[in-house]
SELUM-772995 format. One record per residue (C-alpha): x, y, z. Coordinates in steps of 0.25 Angstrom, whole numbers. Example, Ala and Ser with C-alpha at 12.3 -4.5 7.8 and 13.67 -1.06 7.14 Angstrom:
BEGIN
[r [49, -18, 31]]
[r [55, -4, 29]]
***
This chain:
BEGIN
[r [-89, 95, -130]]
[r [-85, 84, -139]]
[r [-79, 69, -133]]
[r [-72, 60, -141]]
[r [-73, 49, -133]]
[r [-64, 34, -135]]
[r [-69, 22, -128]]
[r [-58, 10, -132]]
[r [-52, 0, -125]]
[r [-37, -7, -127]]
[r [-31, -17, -135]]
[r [-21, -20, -123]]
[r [-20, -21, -109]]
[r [-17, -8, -103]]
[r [-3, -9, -95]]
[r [4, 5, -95]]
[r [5, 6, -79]]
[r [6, 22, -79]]
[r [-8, 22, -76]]
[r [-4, 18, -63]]
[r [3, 30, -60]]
[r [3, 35, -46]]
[r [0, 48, -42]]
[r [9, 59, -33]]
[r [7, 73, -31]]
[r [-4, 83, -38]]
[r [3, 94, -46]]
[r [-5, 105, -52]]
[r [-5, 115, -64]]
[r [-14, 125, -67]]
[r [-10, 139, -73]]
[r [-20, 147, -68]]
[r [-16, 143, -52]]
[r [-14, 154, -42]]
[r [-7, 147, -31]]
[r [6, 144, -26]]
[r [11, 135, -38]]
[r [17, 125, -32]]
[r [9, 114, -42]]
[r [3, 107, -30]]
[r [-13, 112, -32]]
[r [-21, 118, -40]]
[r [-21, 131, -32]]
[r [-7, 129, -31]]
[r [-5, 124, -47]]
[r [8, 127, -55]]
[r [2, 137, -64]]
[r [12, 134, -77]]
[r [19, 120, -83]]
[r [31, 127, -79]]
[r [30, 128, -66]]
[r [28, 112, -63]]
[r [37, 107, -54]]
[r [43, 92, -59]]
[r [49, 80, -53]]
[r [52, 79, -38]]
[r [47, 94, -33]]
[r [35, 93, -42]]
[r [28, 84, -51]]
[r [35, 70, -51]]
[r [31, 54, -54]]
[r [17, 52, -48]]
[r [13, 66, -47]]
[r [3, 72, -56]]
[r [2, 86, -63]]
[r [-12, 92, -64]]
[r [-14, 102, -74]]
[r [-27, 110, -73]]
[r [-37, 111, -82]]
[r [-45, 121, -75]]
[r [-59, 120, -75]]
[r [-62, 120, -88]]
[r [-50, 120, -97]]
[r [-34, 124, -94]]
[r [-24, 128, -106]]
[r [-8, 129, -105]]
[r [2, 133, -114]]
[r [12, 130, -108]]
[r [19, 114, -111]]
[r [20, 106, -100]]
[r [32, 100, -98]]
[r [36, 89, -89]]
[r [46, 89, -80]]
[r [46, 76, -73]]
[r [41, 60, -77]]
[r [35, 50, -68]]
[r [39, 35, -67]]
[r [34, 22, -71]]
[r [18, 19, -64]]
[r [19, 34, -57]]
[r [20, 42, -68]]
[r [18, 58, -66]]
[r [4, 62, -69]]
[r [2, 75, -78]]
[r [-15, 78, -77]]
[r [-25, 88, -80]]
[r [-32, 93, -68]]
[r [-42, 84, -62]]
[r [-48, 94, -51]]
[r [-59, 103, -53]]
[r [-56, 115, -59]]
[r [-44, 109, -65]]
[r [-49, 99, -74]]
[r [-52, 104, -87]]
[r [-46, 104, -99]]
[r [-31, 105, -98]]
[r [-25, 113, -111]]
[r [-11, 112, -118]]
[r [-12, 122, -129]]
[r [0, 121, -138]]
[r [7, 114, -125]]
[r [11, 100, -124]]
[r [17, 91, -111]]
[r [30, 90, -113]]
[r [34, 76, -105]]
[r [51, 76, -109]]
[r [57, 65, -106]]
[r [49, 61, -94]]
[r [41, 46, -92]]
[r [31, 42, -85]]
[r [20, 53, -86]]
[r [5, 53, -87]]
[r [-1, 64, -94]]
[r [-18, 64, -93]]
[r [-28, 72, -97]]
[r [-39, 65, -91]]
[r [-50, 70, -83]]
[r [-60, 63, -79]]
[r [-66, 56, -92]]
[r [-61, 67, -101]]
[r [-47, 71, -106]]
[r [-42, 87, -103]]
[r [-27, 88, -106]]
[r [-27, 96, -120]]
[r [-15, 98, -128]]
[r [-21, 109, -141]]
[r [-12, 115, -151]]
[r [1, 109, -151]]
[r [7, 118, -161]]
[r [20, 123, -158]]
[r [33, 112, -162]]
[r [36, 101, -170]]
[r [25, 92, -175]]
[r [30, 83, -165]]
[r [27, 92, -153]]
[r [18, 86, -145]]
[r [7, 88, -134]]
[r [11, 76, -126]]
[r [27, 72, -128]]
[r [41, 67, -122]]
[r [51, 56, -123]]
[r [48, 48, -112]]
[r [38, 38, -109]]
[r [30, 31, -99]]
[r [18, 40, -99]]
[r [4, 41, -102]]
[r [-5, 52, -108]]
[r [-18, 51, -109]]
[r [-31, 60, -111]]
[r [-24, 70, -118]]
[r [-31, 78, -129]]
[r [-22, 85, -139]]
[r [-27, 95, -152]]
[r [-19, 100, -162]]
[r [-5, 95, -160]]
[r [7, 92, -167]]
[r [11, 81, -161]]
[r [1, 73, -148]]
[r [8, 64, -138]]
[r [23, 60, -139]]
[r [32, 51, -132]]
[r [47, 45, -137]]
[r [51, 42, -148]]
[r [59, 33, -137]]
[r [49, 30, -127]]
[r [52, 17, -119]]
[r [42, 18, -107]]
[r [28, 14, -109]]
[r [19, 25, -113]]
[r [3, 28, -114]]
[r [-5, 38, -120]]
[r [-19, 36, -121]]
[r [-34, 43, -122]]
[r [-28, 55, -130]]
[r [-35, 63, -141]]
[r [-24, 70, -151]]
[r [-30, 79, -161]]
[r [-24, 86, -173]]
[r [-10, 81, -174]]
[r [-5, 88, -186]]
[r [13, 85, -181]]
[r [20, 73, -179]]
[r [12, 62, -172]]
[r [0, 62, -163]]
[r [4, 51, -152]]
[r [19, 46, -153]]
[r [23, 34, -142]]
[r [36, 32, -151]]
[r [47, 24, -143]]
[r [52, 10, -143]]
[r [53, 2, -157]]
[r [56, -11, -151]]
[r [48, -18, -139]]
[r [41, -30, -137]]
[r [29, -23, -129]]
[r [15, -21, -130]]
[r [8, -7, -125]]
[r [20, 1, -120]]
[r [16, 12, -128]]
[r [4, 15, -129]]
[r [-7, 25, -136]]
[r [-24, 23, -133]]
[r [-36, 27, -135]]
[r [-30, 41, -139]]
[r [-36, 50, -154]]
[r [-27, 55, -162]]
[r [-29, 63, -173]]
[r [-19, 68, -184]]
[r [-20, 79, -194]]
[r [-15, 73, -208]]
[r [-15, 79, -221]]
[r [-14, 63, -226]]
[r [0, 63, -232]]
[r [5, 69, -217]]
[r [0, 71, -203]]
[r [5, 64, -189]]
[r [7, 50, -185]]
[r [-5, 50, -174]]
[r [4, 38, -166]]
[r [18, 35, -166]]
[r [23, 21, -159]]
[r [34, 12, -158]]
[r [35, -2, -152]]
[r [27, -7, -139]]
[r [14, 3, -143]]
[r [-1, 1, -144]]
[r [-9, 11, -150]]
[r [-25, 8, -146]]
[r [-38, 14, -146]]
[r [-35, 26, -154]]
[r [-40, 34, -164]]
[r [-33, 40, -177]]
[r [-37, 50, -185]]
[r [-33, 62, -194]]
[r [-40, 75, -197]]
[r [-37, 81, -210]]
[r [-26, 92, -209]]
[r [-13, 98, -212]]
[r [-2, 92, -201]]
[r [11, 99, -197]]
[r [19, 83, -201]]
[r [23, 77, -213]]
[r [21, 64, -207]]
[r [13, 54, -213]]
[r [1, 53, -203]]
[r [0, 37, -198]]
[r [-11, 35, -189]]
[r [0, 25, -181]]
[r [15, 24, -185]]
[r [24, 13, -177]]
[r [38, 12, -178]]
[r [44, 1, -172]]
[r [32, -6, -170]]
[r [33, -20, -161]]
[r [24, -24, -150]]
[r [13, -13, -155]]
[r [-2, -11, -155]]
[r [-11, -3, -165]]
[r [-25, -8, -159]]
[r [-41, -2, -157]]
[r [-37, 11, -164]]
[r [-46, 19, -175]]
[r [-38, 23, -186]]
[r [-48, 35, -191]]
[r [-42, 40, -208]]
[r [-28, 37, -210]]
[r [-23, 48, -217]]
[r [-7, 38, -218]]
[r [-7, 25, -210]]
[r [-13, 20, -198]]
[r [-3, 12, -192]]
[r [11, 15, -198]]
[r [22, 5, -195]]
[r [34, 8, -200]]
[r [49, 9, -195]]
[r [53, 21, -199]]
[r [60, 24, -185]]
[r [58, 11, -182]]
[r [77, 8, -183]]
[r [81, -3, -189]]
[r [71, -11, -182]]
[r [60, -15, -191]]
[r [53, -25, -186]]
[r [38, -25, -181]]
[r [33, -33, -171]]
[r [19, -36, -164]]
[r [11, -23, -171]]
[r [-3, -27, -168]]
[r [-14, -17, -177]]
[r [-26, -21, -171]]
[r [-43, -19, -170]]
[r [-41, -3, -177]]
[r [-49, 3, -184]]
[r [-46, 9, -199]]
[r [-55, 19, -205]]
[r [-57, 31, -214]]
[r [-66, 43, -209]]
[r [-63, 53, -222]]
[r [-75, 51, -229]]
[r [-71, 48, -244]]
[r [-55, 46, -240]]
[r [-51, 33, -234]]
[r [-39, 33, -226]]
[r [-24, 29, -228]]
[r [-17, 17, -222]]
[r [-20, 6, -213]]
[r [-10, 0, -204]]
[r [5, -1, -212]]
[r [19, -8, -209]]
[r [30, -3, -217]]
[r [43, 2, -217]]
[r [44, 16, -223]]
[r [61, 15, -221]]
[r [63, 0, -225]]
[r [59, -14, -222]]
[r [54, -21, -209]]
[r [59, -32, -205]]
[r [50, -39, -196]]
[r [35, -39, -196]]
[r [28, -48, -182]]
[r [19, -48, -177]]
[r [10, -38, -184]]
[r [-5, -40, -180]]
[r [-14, -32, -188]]
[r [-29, -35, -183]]
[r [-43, -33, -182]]
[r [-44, -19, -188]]
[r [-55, -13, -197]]
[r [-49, -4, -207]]
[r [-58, 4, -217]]
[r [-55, 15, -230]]
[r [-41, 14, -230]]
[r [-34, 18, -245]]
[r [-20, 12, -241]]
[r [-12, 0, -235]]
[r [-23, -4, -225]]
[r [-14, -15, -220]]
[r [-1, -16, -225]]
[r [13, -18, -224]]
[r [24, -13, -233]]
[r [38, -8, -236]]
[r [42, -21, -228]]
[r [54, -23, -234]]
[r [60, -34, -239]]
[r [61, -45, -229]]
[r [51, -43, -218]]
[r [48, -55, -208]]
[r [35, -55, -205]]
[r [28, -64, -194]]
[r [17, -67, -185]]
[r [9, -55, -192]]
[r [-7, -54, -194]]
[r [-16, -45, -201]]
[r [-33, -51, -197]]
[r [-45, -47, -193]]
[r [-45, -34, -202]]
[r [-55, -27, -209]]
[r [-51, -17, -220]]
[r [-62, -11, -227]]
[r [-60, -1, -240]]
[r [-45, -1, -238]]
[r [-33, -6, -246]]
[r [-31, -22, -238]]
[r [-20, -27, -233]]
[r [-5, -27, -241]]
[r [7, -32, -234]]
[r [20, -31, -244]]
[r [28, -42, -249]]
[r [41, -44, -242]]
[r [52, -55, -243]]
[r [53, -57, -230]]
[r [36, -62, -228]]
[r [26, -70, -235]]
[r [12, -70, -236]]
[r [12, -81, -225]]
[r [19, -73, -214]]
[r [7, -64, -215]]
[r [-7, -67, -208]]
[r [-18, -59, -214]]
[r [-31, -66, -213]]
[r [-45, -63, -206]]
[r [-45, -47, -214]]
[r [-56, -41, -221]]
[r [-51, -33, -231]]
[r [-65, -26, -240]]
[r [-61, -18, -251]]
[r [-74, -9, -247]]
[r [-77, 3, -257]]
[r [-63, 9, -261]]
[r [-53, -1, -254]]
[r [-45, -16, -258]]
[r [-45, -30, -251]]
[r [-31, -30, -254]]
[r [-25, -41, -245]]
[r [-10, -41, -250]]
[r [1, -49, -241]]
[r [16, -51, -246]]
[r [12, -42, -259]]
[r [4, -51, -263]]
[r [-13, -55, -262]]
[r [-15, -62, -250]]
[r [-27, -70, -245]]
[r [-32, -72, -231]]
[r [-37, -84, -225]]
[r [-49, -76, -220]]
[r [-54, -64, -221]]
[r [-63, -54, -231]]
[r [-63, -46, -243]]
[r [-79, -43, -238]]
[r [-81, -28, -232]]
[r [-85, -30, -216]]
[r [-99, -24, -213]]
[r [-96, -14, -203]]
[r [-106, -7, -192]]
[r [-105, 5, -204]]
[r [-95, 9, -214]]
[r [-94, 17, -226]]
[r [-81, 20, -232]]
[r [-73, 31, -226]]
[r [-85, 34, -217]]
[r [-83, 41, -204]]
[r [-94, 32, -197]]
[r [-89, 20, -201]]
[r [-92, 10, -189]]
[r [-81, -2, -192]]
[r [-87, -11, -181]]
[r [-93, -24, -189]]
[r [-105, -23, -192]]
[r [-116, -37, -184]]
[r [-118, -40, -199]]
[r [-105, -40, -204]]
[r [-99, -56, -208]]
[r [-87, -53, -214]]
[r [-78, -48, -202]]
[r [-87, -54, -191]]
[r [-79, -66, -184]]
[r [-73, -67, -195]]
[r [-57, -64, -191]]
[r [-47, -71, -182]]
[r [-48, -71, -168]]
[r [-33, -63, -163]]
[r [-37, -61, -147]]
[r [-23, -63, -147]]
[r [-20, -49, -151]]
[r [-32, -42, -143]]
[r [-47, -47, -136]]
[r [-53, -36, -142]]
[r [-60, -26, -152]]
[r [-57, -11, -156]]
[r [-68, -10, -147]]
[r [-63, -17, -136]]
[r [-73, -28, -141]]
[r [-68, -41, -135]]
[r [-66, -50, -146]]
[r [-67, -65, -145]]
[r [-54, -73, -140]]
[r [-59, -85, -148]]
[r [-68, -83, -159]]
[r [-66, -75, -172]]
[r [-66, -60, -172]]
[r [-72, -50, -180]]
[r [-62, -45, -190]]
[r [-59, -28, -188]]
[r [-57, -21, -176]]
[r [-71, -22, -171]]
[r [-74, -33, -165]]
[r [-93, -35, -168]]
[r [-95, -42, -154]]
[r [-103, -32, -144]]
[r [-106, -41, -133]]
[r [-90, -41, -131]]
[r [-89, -25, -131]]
[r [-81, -20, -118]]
[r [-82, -6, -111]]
[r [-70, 2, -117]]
[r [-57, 4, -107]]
[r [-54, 18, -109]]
[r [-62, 29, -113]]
[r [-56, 42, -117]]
[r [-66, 56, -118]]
[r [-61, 67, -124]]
[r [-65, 80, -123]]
[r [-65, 88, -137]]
***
């Protein structure tokens, strides 16, 4: 048995109030029960999907569903597919059995959970420390068929574990209720998106929507493959880890690692972004209407890297528009992250238009190693001036620039380094690589602006100084500071 263990901890303070869910009635399933069928024990389990009795003469808001995994490992067929929703703080509860002989491993196999229209559900895998609701071999549908799906919102998953999928977990693309899915590993995605939280396109609110502490892999041929998140407005996407494996997907989409539309009042923060095969973080406005304006997108305390051997990977984090110009850039906050062996548009910002307002934007406290700098278009509608890029190390490396470029034209910061950072260890392109500064490194070391504004800590959860100067990069080189992680995800593989 092989674990694949996460230990993070959160770049915001957590307020979704589902977890305070209360809880009804016990309902059971197990199809290889021999009682009665009524759905009340285990004796007496509903024995099919089909036969679960929903709303008020069954399952209902603050009741929970228990789904058997035997004693050592349960497969169904059959979708589930739910008939009733629960209601704001008393949500109804969908869970893999928790009783001896009824808590192992719960299968799907080419079945998914169907939630419809319904809000307000909560959908765990978690036993114990591990994590035993499967969903294997999606195959059959479109490529946006999914394990996980519905319209509605106001849930959260978590602890699932999906292989081989066409699509992973999918809500909206008109969600207006806020909704959670966290501690989920998502492997082989080869259709539409891995994680998709697409609803509203303009809100002035942190954290509605929210993904955490979840692994999701893609499989990408590099010029297609599936977006691994999909958001709108109000989301933060933290703790989580990106990746492709090399393959030919069932998409012709171009495979970002993050694509926002409508992006106001968003997070990108503590995640590893592991060999882009497209982008990382992709904002554009492609379905974003005639509203293109961006507003309060913080990209903070990621890591970038490159774990192909000789190949390094694609792009960094990019705001364009793909269908036209944008019209408003605020508030953009692009900090403390350590990006390495990147061969296009590590930073950049492009196909702007011709008149974009930019204010109260910030690029510092970066580290890009072996990549292609920082390049932000010219644009009649901003100047150099409007833009504060300052505090960045950008080392050229073995095969990379220190290209800073803002406005079209050279730019030069105030602070900052052309010098490569010493890191814990790091050759190019190297799956090893350990990005944490290095005790000897002076060139990153207190060397960047203190933003305890934005966030009080590290990738790491490392607290950070409130007064004194920080360590530029997403690691923060201060180990008398390190906390206990707050959420800790074991999956079994």
């Amino acid at each position: 048995m092989r674990r694949l263990v996460f230990a993070v901890s959160f770049c915001f303070v957590w307020l979704i109030s589902q977890a305070g869910s209360a809880y009804g009635a016990s309902w059971y399933v197990d199809n290889a029960a021999a009682g009665a069928g009524t759905g009340r024990s285990w004796t007496d389990a509903w024995t099919s999907f089909a036969n679960v009795r929903w709303g008020s003469a069954g399952v209902t808001a603050g009741d929970t569903l228990y789904i058997s995994g035997g004693s050592s490992g349960k497969t169904y067929t059959q979708s589930l597919n739910v008939g009733a929703g629960g209601q704001a703080g008393n949500l109804l509860n969908i869970r893999v059995g928790q009783d001896a002989g009824h808590n192992g491993n719960v299968v799907f196999s080419n079945a998914s959970i169907n939630c419809s229209d319904y809000q307000y559900l909560h959908i765990s895998g978690q036993y114990q420390s591990s994590t035993n609701l499967y969903f294997n071999g999606i195959t059959s549908g479109t490529e946006y068929t999914t394990a996980i799906g519905g319209s509605g919102g106001g849930h959260l998953v978590e602890y699932v574990i999906v292989n081989n999928t066409m699509s992973g977990i999918a809500f909206g693309n008109s969600l207006t209720v806020a909704t959670t899915i966290r501690n989920c590993a998502i492997y082989g995605v080869y259709g539409k998106r891995g994680i998709s939280l697409r609803g509203e396109t303009s809100l002035s609110q942190w954290d509605k929507y929210v993904i955490q502490n979840c692994y999701v892999q893609g499989i990408s041929s590099g010029a297609a493959g599936p977006d691994l998140i999909h958001i709108n407005a109000g989301a933060t996407v933290a703790s989580n880890y990106f990746t492709y494996l090399a393959g030919t997907p069932k998409t012709d989409e171009h495979p970002d690692m993050i694509q926002a539309m409508g992006p106001k009042y968003v997070k990108v923060c503590n995640n590893i972004f592991d060999s882009p095969t497209d982008s990382c973080v992709d904002v554009d406005f492609w379905f974003g209407g005639s509203d293109r304006t961006l507003l309060n997108f913080y990209v903070y305390n990621n890591v970038v890297k490159s774990t192909k051997g000789s190949s390094k990977g694609w792009q960094g984090f990019r705001i364009y528009n793909s269908s036209g110009g944008i019209d408003r850039i605020q508030g953009l906050k692009i900090f403390n992250n350590t990006m390495t062996d990147l061969d296009n548009r590590t930073i950049g910002v492009f196909y702007t238009g011709g008149a974009t307002v930019v204010s109260d934007c910030e690029i510092k406290n970066n580290i890009l190693a072996n990549t292609t700098g920082i390049s932000i278009e010219a644009s009649t509608g901003y100047t150099a001036a409007d833009w504060n890029v300052d505090y960045n190390v950008i080392a050229a490396g073995a095969s990379g620039s220190s290209s800073l470029v803002v406005d079209g034209a050279p730019y030069a910061q105030a602070h900052g380094s052309r010098t490569m950072p010493a890191f814990a260890s790091y050759t190019p392109n190297a799956p090893g690589n350990d990005l944490r500064l290095s005790q000897s490194d002076v060139v990153a070391r207190s060397a960047g602006a203190n933003l305890s504004g934005y966030t009080q800590t590290d990738i790491l959860g490392t607290v950070r100084s409130p007064s004194a100067a920080w360590d530029i990069g997403a690691y923060s080189s201060s180990p008398s500071a390190l906390h206990p992680p707050t959420q800790l995800m074991i999956v079994n593989q």
